[in-house]
C-alpha positions as CSV (number, residue, x, y, z in Angstrom):
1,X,-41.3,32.1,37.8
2,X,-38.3,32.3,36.1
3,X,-37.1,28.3,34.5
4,X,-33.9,27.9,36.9
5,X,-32.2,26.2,33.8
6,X,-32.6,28.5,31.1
7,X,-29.0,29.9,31.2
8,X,-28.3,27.1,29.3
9,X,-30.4,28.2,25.9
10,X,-27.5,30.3,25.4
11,X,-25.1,27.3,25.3
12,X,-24.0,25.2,21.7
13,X,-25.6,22.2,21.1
14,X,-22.0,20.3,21.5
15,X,-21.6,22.3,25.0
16,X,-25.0,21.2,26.7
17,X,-23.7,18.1,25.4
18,X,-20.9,18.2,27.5
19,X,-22.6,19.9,30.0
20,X,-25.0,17.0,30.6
21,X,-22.3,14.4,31.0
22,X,-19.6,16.3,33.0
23,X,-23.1,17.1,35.5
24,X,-23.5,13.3,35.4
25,X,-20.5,12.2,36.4
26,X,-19.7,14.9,38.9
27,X,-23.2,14.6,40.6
28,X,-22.7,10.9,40.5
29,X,-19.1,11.4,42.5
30,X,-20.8,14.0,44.8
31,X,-23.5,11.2,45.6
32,X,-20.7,8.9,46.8
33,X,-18.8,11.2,48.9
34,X,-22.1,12.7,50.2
35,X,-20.6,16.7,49.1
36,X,-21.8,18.7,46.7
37,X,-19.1,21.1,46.8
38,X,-17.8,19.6,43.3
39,X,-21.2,20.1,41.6
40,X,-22.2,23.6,43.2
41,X,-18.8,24.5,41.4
42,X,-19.3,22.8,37.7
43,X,-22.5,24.7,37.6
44,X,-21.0,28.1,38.3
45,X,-18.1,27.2,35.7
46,X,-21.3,26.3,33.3
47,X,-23.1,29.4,33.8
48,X,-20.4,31.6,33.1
49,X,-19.7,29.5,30.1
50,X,-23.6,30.2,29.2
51,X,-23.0,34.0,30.1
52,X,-19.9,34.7,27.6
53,X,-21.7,33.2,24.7
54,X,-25.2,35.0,25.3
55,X,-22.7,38.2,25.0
56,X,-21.4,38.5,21.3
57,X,-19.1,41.1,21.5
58,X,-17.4,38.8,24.3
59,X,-17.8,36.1,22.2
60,X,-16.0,37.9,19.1
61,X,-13.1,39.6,21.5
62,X,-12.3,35.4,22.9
63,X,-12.5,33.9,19.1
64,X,-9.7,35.7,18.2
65,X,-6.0,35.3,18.2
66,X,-4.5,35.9,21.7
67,X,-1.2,37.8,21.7
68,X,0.9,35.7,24.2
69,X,3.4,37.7,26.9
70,X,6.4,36.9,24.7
71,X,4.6,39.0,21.6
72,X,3.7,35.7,19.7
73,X,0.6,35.0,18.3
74,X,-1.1,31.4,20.0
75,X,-3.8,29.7,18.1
């Protein structure tokens, strides 16, 4: 069987980081209100996060400069 966590190998260091502590807190709010809704959702968000940096030519295309409508560069 398949570890239901390892989508997050793919993830920074600094990003599981994160990960861990915005799943704390979330979790911890969920507890209270007695909905997981909240938490069902910041793991989808996570594993998408997981997903574009497993994929390095999505990686590369999102690292670069993105031409706004207006034909200026943002950075």
């Amino acid at each position: 069987m398949k570890n239901s966590t390892s989508w997050t190998a793919s993830l920074p260091t600094e990003e599981k980081a994160r990960l861990l502590e915005e799943s704390a807190e979330i979790f911890s709010s969920c507890m209270t209100a007695g909905r997981y809704d909240a938490f069902f959702d910041l793991l989808e968000d996570w594993m998408n996060t997981a997903r574009i940096h497993s994929d390095l030519t999505l990686v590369s295309a999102l690292s670069g400069d993105i031409e706004d409508p207006t034909g200026q560069y943002v950075v």
